[in-house]
Every structure is written in structure tokens, then in C-alpha cells.
C-alpha positions as CSV (number, residue, x, y, z in Angstrom):
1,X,15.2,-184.6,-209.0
2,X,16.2,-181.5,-206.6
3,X,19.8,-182.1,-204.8
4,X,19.3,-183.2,-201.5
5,X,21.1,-180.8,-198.9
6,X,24.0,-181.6,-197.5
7,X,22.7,-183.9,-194.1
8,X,25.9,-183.5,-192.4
9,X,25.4,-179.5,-192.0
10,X,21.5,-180.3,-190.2
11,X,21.8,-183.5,-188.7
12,X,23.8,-183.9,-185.5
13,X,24.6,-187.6,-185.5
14,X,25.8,-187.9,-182.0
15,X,22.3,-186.6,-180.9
16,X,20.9,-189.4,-183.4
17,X,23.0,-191.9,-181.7
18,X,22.1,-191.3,-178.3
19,X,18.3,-191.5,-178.9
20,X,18.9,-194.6,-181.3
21,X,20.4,-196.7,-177.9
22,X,16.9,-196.4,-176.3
23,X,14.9,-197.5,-179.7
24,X,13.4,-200.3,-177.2
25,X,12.0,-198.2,-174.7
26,X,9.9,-196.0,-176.3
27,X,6.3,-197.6,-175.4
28,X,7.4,-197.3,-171.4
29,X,5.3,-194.7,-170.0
30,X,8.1,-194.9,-166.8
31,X,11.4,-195.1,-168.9
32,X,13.4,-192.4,-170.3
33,X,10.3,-190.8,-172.4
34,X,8.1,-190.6,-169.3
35,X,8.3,-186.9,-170.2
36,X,7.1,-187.2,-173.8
37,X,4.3,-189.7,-172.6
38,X,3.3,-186.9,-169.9
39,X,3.2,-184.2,-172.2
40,X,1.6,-185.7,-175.1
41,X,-1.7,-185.0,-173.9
42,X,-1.2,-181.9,-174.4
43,X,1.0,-181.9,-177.9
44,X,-2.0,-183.6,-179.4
45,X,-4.5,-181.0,-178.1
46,X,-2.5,-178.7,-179.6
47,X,-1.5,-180.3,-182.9
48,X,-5.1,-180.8,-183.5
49,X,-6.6,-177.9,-182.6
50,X,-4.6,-175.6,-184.9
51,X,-5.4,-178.4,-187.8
52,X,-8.8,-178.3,-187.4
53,X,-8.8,-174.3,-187.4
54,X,-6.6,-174.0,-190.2
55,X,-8.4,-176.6,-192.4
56,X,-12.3,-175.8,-190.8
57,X,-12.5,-179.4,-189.1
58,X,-14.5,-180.0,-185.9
59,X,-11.8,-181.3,-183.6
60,X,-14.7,-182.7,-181.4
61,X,-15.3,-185.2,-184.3
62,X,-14.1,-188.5,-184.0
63,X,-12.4,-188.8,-187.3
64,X,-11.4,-184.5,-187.0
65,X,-8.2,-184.8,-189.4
66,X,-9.4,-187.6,-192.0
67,X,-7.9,-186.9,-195.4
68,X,-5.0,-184.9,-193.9
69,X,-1.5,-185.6,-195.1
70,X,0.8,-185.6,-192.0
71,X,4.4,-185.5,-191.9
72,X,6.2,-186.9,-188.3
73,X,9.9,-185.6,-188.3
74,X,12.0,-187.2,-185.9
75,X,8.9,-189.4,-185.0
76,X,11.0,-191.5,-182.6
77,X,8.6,-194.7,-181.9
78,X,5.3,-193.0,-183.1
79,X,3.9,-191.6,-179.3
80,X,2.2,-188.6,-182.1
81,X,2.0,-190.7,-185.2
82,X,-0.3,-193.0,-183.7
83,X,-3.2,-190.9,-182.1
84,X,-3.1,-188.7,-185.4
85,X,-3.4,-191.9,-187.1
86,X,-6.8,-192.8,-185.3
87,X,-8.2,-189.1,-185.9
88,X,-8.0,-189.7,-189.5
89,X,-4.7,-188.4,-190.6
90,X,-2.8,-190.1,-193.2
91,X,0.5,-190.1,-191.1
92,X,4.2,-190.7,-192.5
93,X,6.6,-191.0,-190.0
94,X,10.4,-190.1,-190.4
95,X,13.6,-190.6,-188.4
96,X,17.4,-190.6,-189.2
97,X,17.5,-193.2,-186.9
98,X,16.8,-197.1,-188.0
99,X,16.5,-198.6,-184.4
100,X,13.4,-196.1,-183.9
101,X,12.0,-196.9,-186.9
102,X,11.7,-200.5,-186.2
103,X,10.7,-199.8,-182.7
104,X,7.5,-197.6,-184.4
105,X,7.1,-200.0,-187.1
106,X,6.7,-203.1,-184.6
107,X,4.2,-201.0,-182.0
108,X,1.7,-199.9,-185.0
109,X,1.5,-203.1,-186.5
110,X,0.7,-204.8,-183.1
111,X,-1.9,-202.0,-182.8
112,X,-3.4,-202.4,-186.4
113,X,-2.6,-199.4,-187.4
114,X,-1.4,-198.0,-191.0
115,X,1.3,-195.1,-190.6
116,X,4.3,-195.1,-193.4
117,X,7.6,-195.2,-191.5
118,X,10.8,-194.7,-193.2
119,X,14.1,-194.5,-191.9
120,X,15.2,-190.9,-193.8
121,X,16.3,-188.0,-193.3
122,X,13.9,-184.9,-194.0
123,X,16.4,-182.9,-196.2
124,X,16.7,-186.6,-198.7
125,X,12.3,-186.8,-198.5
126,X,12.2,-183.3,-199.3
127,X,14.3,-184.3,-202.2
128,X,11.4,-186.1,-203.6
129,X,9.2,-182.8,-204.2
130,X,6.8,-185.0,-201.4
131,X,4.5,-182.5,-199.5
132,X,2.2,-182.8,-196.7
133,X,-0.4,-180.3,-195.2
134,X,0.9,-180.5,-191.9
135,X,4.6,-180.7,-190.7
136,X,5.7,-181.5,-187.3
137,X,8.8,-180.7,-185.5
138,X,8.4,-181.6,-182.1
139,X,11.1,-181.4,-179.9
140,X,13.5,-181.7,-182.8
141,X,15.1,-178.2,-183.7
142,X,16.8,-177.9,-180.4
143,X,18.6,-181.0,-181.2
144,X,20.2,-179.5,-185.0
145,X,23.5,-177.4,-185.3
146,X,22.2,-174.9,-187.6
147,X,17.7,-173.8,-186.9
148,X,17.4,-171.8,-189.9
149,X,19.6,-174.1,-192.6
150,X,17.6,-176.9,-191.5
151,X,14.2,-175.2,-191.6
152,X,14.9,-173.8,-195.1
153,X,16.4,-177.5,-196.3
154,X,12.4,-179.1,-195.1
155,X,9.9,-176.3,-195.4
156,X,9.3,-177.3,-199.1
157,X,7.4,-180.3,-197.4
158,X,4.8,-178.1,-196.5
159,X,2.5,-178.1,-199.2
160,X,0.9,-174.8,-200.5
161,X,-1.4,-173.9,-197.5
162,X,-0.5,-175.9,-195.4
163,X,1.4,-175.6,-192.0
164,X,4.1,-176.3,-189.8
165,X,3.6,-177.1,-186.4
166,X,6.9,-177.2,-184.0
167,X,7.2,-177.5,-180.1
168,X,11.0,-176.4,-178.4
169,X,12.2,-174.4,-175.6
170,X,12.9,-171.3,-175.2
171,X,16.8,-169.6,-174.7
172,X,16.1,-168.5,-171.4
173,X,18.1,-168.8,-167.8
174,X,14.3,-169.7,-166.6
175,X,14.7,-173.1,-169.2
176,X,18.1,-173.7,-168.2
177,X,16.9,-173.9,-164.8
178,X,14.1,-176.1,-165.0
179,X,14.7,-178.5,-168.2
180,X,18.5,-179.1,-167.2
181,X,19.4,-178.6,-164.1
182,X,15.6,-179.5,-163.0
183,X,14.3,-181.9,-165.1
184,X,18.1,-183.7,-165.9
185,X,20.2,-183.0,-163.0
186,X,17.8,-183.2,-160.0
187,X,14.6,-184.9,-161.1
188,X,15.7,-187.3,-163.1
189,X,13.1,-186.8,-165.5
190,X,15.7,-187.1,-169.0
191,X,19.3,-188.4,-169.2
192,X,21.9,-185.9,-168.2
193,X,22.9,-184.6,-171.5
194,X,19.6,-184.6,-173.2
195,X,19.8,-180.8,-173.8
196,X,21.9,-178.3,-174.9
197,X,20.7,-174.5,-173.6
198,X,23.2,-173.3,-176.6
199,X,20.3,-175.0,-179.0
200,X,16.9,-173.4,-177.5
201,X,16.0,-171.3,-179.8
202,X,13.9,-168.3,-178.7
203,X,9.8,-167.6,-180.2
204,X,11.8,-164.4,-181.7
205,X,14.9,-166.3,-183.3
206,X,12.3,-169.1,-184.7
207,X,9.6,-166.9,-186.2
208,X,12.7,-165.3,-188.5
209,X,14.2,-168.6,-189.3
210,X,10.6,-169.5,-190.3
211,X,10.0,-166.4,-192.9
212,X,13.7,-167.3,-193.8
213,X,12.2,-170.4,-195.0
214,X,9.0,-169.0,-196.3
215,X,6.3,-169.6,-193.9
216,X,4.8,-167.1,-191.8
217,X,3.6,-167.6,-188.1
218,X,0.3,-167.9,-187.1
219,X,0.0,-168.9,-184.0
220,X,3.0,-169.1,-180.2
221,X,1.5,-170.9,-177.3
222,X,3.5,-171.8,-174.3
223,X,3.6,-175.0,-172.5
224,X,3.5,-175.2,-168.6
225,X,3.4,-177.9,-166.0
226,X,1.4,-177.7,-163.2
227,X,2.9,-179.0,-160.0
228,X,-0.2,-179.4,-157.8
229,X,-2.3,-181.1,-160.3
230,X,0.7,-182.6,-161.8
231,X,-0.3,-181.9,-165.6
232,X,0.9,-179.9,-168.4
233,X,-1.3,-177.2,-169.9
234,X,-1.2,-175.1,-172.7
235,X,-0.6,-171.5,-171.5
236,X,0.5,-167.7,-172.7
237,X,3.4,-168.8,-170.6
238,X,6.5,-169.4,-173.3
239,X,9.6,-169.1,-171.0
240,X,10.5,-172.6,-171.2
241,X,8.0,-174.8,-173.6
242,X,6.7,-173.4,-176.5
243,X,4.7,-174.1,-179.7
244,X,4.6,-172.6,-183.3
245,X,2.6,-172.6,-185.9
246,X,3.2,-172.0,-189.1
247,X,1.6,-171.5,-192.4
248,X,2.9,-171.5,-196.2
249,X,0.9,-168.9,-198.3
């Protein structure tokens, strides 16, 4: 069995910790994930959209990603594993963290739902010479000390032709303005503290961390929310949100 890499150099336990503390409150649509809640409408349009494109599914269908193997990094309490889980996908969900683990464990089991948690790291699964035809990294590589260390230490879960979806934001003073001192510091929408502007990670900076790792992009869509309707879209807009896509040859 492969080494596993060294955790310490990709895993930022103080950023583990603080999301740990608030294990309980995943499932409340008005508590500190309200954001996550409000945006995964559209993470899930997204998610399943480039799945059923890559893999020549009909995302209308009910069951669009049966027989897919799906891979949930930093899954938190499952708010993605779950709805991939009842479009088919066979969905294993990982997190560093054993409170959130529980917390996901407990929520799909009271929804009859089948998703393998595990409380792991990626770098000590990747270990295992596991693979998965999709990958996700949602909001999660603006969270690690080193982007392209990490992404080379869990890109061999991507199996041969398969893809890697992430969603992040952007290194720009437009983020800074609106998911810290917006969203954090006036709004209220995420605990002061939640970011780190020195972490976002711009479309440029990720697509070469990502052929540093051996996959190649397919696909950049930006992530925008609309005031007036008060929704987030998808949208060529990637100043701020942002989503990647990509694929191992």
C-alpha cells in the first residue's frame, strides 16, 4: 500500500476545529449554513449537469447518475451527499472531522438513505488506491494551506475518466468585499473568520494546480446571487464564486 501524504502539510486543523463545533447544526436551513442551504440549489444543478454531460446521462431522468461512484470531500453533514444519493449516485462521504460525520450519519439514516460516511482524511483514502468517477471539492480548497500539494495528494481518486468537480472563490478585492466584509462582517451570513482572502484561489492559479495534479479543465462557471429575486444562479460571472471542472484522461 502507497504512503499516505503527510496530513499535517494539507489539512489545516484549526479550520477542522472550527467547523467540527457546529457538527449539530448542519440540517438548520437558518443557522450558520443558511448559505450552503441557499446555494445548494444551484451546486447540485451544476454537479449534475457536468456528470450527465460527461458520462452521456439525461439529467432530466429521475435516477440521471445511477451507477456513478461519487466521492464527497469535506462532506460536512451530507447537504450534497444526499440529493446525489436519490439521483442514483453511489455516494461516499469524507470528512476529517468525527462530530460531522455523526451529524451526516444520523440525518441519512433518519432519511433511509445508504451513503458510506467515514471519518478520513482524503490524502489516508487515497492511500487505499480507492477511485471514484466523480470528485467533489466544494468549498474546501480555500480552507487548505497548500492548493496544489493537496490537489496532487487526492487526484489519484479520480478514476481514469473521470472528473473533478470543485466550487471556491476567486482572489479578488471584489470577493474580499462581498464574502468577508459582506457576507461575515455586515450581513451576518457566516461567522466572522470563516474565510481567509489569502486562501481564494483564482480560475488561473487552480486550472495549473489541476494539470499539476494531472487533470485537465473542462469546464469554469461562475456563481452569482441575485438580490432582487433573492437566488443564486449560475453565470459567466467568476469574480467571486466559481466552479471547475475537471477531467482525468
Amino acid at each position: 500500500m502507497a504512503q499516505a501524504p503527510d496530513s499535517s502539510t494539507t489539512l489545516d486543523a484549526e479550520e477542522v476545529a472550527r467547523f467540527a463545533k457546529l457538527a449539530g447544526e448542519w440540517w438548520d436551513a437558518n443557522g450558520p449554513f443558511k448559505p450552503l442551504h441557499r446555494i445548494n440549489p444551484v451546486r447540485l444543478t451544476y454537479i449534475r449537469d457536468q456528470l450527465c454531460l460527461k458520462f452521456g446521462r439525461d439529467k432530466k431522468a429521475a435516477g440521471s447518475l445511477k451507477g456513478l461512484s461519487v466521492l464527497d470531500i469535506g462532506c460536512g453533514g451530507g447537504l450534497v451527499a444526499e440529493p446525489l444519493t436519490r439521483l442514483g449516485a453511489t455516494v461516499t462521504g469524507i470528512d476529517p472531522a468525527p462530530e460531522n460525520i455523526a451529524a451526516a450519519k444520523a440525518h441519512a439514516e433518519g432519511g433511509g438513505l445508504d451513503i458510506n460516511y467515514r471519518a478520513e482524511t482524503a490524502e489516508s483514502l487515497a492511500a487505499e488506491g480507492t477511485g471514484f468517477d466523480a470528485v467533489l471539492l466544494l468549498e474546501v480548497i480555500e480552507h487548505v494551506p497548500d492548493v496544489p500539494l493537496f490537489l496532487k495528494a487526492v487526484a489519484p481518486l479520480v478514476k481514469p475518466g473521470g472528473v473533478m468537480i470543485l466550487s471556491t472563490l476567486n482572489r479578488t478585492f471584489k470577493a474580499y468585499a462581498l464574502a468577508i466584509i459582506g457576507a461575515e462582517l455586515i450581513l451576518r451570513w457566516l461567522p466572522a473568520g470563516t474565510h481567509d482572502w489569502d486562501r481564494f484561489v483564482t480560475p488561473d492559479e487552480l486550472a495549473a494546480a489541476l494539470r499539476g495534479a494531472g487533470l485537465d479543465v473542462t469546464d469554469r462557471t461562475g456563481m452569482v446571487y441575485h438580490p432582487l429575486a433573492d437566488e443564486w444562479r449560475l453565470s459567466s460571472d467568476k469574480d467571486v464564486n466559481y466552479f471547475a471542472t475537471a477531467a482525468r484522461s
